[in-house]
matplotlib code that plots the C-alpha trace (Angstrom):
import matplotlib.pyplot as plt

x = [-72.2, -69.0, -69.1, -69.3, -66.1, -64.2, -61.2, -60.9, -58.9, -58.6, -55.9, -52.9, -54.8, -56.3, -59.8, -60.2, -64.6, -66.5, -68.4, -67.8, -68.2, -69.5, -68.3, -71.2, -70.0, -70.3, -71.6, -70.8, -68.3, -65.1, -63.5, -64.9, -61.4, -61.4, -59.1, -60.1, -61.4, -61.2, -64.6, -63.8, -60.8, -63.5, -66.1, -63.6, -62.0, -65.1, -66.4, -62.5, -62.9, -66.5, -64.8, -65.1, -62.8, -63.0, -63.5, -64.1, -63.4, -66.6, -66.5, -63.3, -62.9, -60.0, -60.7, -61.4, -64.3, -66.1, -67.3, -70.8, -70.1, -67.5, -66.9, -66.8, -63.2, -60.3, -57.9, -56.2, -53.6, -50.7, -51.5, -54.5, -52.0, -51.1, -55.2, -56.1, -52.8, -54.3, -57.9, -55.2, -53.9, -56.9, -58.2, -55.3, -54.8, -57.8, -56.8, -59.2, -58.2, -58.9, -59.6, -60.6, -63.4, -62.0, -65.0, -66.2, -69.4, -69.6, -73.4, -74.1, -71.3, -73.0, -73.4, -72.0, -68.5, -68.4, -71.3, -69.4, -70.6, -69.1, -70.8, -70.5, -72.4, -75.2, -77.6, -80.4, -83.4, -84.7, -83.5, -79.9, -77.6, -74.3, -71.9, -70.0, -66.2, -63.8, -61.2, -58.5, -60.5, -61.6, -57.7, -57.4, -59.7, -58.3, -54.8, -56.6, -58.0, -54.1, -53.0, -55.7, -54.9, -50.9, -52.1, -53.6, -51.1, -48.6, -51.3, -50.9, -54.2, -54.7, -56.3, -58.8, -62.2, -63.2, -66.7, -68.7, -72.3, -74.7, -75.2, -71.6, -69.2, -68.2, -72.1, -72.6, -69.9, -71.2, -74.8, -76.3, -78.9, -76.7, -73.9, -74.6, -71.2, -70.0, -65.9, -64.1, -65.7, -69.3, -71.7, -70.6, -70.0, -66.3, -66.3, -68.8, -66.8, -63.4, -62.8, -62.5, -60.8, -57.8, -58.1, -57.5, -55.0, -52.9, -53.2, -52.0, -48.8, -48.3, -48.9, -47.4, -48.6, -50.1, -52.3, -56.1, -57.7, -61.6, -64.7, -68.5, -70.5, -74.5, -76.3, -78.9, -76.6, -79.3, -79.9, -79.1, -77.5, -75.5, -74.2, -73.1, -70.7, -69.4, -68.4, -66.6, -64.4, -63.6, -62.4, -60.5, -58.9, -57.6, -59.6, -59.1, -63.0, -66.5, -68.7, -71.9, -75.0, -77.3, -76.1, -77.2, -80.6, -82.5, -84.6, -85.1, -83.5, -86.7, -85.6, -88.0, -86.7, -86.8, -89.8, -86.8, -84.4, -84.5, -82.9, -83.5, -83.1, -80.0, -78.2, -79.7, -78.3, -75.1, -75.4, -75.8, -73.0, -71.4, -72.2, -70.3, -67.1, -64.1, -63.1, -64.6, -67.9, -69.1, -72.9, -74.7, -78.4, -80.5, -78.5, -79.0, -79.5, -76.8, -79.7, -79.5, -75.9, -76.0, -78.2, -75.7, -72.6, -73.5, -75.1, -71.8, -73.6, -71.1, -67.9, -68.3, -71.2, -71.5, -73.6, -73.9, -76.8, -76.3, -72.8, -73.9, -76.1, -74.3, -70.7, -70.1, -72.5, -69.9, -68.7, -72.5, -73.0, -69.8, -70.4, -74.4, -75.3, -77.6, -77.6, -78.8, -80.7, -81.1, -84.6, -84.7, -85.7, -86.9, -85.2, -82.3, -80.5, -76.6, -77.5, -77.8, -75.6, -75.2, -74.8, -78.6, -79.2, -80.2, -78.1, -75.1, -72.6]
y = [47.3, 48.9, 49.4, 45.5, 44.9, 47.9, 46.6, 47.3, 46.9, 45.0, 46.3, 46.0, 43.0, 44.1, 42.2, 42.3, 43.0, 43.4, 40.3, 37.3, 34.0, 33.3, 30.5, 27.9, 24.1, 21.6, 19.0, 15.1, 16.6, 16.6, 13.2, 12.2, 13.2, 16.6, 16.6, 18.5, 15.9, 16.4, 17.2, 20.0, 21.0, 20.8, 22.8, 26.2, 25.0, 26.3, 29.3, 31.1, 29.8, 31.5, 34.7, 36.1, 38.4, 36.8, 33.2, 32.5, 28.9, 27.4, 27.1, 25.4, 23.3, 24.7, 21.9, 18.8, 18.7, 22.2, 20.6, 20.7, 17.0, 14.3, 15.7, 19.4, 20.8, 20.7, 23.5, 22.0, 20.3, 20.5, 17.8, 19.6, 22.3, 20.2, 19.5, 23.4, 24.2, 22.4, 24.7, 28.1, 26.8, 26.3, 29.8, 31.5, 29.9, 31.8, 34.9, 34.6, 36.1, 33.2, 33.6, 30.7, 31.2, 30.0, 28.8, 26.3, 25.5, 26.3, 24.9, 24.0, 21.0, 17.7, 15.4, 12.7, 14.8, 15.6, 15.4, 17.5, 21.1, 24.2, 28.0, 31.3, 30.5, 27.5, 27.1, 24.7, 25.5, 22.3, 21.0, 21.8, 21.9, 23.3, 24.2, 27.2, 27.7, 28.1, 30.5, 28.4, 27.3, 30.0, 31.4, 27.1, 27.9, 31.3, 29.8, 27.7, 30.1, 31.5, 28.1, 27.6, 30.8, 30.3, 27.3, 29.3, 31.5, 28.6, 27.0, 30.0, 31.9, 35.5, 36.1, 34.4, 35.1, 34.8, 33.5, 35.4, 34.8, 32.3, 30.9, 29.6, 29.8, 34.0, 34.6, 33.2, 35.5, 38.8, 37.6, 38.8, 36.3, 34.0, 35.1, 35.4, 35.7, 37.7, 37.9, 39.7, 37.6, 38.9, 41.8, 45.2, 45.0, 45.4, 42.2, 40.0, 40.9, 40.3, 36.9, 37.7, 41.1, 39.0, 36.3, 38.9, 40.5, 37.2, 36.6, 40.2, 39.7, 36.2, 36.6, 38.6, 42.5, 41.7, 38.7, 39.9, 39.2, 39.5, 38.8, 37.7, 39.2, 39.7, 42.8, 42.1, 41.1, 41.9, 44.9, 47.0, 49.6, 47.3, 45.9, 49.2, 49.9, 45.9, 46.6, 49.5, 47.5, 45.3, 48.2, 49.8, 46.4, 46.1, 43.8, 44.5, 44.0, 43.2, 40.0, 41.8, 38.4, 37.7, 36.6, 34.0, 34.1, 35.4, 38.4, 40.9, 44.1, 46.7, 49.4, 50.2, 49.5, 52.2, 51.0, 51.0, 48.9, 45.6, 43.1, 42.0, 43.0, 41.3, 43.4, 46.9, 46.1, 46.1, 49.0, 50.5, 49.0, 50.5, 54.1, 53.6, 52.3, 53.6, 49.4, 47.5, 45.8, 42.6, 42.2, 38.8, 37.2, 36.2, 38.4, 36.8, 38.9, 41.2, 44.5, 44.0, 44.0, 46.7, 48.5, 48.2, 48.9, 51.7, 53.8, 53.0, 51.2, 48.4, 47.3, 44.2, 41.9, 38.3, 36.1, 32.8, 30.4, 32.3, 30.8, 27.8, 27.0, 28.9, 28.6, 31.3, 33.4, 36.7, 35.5, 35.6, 38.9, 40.2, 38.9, 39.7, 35.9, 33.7, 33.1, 29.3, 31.1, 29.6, 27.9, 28.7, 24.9, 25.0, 23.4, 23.9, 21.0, 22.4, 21.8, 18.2, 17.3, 19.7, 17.0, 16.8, 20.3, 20.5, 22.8, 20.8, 19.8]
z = [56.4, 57.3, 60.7, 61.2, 59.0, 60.9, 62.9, 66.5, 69.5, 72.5, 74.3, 71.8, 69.9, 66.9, 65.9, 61.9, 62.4, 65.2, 64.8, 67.7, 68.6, 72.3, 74.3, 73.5, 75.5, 72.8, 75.1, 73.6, 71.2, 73.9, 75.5, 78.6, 80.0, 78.8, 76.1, 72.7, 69.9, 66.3, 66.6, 68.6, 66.5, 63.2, 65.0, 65.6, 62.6, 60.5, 62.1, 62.1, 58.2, 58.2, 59.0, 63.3, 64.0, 67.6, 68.7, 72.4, 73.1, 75.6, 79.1, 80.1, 83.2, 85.8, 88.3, 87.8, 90.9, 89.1, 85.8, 84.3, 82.4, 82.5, 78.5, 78.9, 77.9, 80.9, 81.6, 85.0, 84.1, 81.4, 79.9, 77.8, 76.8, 73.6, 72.4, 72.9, 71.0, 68.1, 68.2, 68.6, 65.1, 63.6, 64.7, 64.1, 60.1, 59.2, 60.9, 63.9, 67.2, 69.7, 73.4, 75.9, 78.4, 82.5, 84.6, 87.4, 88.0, 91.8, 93.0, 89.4, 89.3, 88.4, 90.8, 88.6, 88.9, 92.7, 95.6, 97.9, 95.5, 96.6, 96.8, 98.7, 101.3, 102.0, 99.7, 99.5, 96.7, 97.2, 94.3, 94.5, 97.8, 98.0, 101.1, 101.9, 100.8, 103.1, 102.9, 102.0, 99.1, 97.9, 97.6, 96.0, 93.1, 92.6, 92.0, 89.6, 87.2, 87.5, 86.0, 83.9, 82.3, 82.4, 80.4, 77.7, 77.0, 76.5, 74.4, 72.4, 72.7, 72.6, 76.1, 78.5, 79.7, 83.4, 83.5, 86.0, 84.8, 84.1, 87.6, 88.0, 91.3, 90.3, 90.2, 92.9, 94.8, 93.2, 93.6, 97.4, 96.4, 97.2, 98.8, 103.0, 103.8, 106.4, 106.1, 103.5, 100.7, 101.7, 102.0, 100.1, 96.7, 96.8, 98.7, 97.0, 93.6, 95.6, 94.3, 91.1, 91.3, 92.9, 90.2, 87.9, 90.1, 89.8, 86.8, 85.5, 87.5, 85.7, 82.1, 78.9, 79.5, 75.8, 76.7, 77.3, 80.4, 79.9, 82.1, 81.3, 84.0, 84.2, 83.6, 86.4, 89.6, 91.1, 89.2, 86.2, 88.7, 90.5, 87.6, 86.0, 89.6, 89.3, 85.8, 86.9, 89.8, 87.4, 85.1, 87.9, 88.9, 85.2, 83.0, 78.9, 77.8, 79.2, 77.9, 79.4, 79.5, 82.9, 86.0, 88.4, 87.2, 84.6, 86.4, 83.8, 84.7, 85.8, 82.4, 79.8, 76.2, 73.8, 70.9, 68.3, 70.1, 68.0, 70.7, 74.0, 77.8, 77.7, 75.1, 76.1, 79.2, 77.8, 76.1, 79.4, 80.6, 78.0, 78.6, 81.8, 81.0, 78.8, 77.9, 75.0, 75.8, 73.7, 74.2, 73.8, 74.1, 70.7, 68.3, 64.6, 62.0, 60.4, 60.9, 64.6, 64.1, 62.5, 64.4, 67.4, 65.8, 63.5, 66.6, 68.7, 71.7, 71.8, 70.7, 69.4, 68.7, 69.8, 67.6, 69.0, 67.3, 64.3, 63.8, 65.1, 62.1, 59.4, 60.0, 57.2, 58.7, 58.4, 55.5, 54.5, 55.8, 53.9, 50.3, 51.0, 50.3, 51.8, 55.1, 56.9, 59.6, 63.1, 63.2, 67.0, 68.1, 71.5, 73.4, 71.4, 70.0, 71.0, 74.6, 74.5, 71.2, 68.7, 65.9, 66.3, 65.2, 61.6, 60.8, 61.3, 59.2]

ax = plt.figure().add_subplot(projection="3d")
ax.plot(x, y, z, "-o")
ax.set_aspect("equal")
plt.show()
């Protein structure tokens, strides 16, 4: 068990175990403004009491046009510093590293938020439509990740996360499945990844040299070998860690597993992503039992572990893990009950 209650480092920051908590949106839980509720406040509240070393805050809105809901979290103004300060404390009380994950939803933004959505390039699946960006706001959004994460730090968290996965506006840069363009923003690598590499460009000149700048990206964009080179821009261009989940879709990357590997496509491709990089990689995807933990951590193929259901339905899942006492497993409802309210899941307290 010692290898999960091992401190490590992200840059200067030192992480008391190696066990984290993904950024999971708590839909219905936020205002329909934005602003942290007390709900929100609670929710952190318990699983920094239940003992992660690292807390990532859920997708956070850095325009006001790029949201999934009318009640997921806002970063774009300054008048949300004050709410977020109050989930920093929390975090922080129960000596809990806390980072907050920057995103915008690109093609995925409701409809109910904006009509006018916003990609790479045109896209029409027949069920969802989206335009291409223009230059100047492309360089727009990127000045608002800058403020969204100038934000953070004077909320008084411990880094920020750049989300590039899950089928959100980065993705859909790095993602030749869906990025056509033809200017600097389009075709090679180095280009599709480009918007991101200057966020993190800007943000680096902006911020305390201690705060951590992180990035989720996919393991399959559009391949396992792709993937391995991104990770390795975003290395050279300066990011502190690697949240390592799928990209804009869920294509399984073409990679045999080995018959002993106890988790998913998802995390062995992380611990390939590993292999190839010299920064701390956090893998993700269905992780919820302390062996596959283990498993991970005591053979070195990651840094840190994220374990997202698992702390959803037992807040003192490490604690658990620590004091080897019963853990309130997740009972893997399909669909599950966090993506529509997570008061409904029976876990909940």
């Amino acid at each position: 068990m010692n290898s999960i209650f091992t401190t490590k480092n992200i840059k200067n920051l030192k992480i008391k175990n190696r066990i984290v908590v993904p950024p999971m949106v708590c839909f219905s839980f936020g205002g329909q403004d934005g602003f942290v509720t007390e709900e929100n406040i609670h929710h952190y509240e318990g699983m920094a009491r239940g003992g992660s070393g690292l807390i990532i805050v859920e997708a956070t809105a850095v325009n006001k046009k790029g949201r999934l809901s009318k009640d997921q979290l806002g970063i774009w103004d300054d008048k949300y510093i004050d709410g977020l300060s109050k989930i920093v404390e929390v975090c922080h009380k129960n000596d809990s590293k806390v980072f907050i994950q920057l995103h915008h939803a690109g093609l995925r933004t409701s409809k109910s938020i904006n009509e006018d959505t916003i990609t790479s390039s045109d896209y029409d699946n027949g069920k969802v439509r989206a335009r291409t960006m223009t230059k100047d706001e492309i360089h727009s959004i990127q000045q608002d990740f800058l403020d969204g994460a100038i934000r953070a730090e004077k909320a008084g968290f411990d880094g920020i996360e750049i989300h590039g996965a899950h089928s959100y506006l980065l993705t859909q840069f790095f993602s030749s499945k869906v990025n056509k363009r033809t200017d600097e923003y389009g075709g090679s690598l180095e280009n599709r990844t480009r918007i991101a590499s200057e966020i993190i460009e800007n943000i680096e000149g902006k911020v305390n040299p201690n705060f951590i700048v992180g990035i989720r990206m996919g393991c399959n964009e559009n391949d396992l070998e792709t993937s391995i080179a991104m990770a390795k821009v975003f290395e050279d261009v300066g990011v502190d860690y690697l949240h390592v989940s799928t990209g804009f879709d869920n294509t399984p990357i073409n990679i045999e597993l080995p018959k002993d590997f106890p988790c998913n496509w998802i995390v062995y491709g992380g611990t390939k992503v590993k292999e190839n990089v010299t920064i701390p990689v956090i893998t993700v995807n269905s992780i919820k039992i302390k062996e596959q933990i283990k498993y991970l951590l005591d053979n070195d193929l990651v840094d840190f572990v994220a374990v997202g259901r698992g702390q959803l339905a037992d807040h003192d899942f490490v604690n658990h893990i620590r004091d080897e006492n019963y853990i309130d497993e997740c009972l893997s409802c399909s669909p599950c009950k966090w993506f529509s309210d997570g008061r409904n899941c029976p876990r909940y307290e």
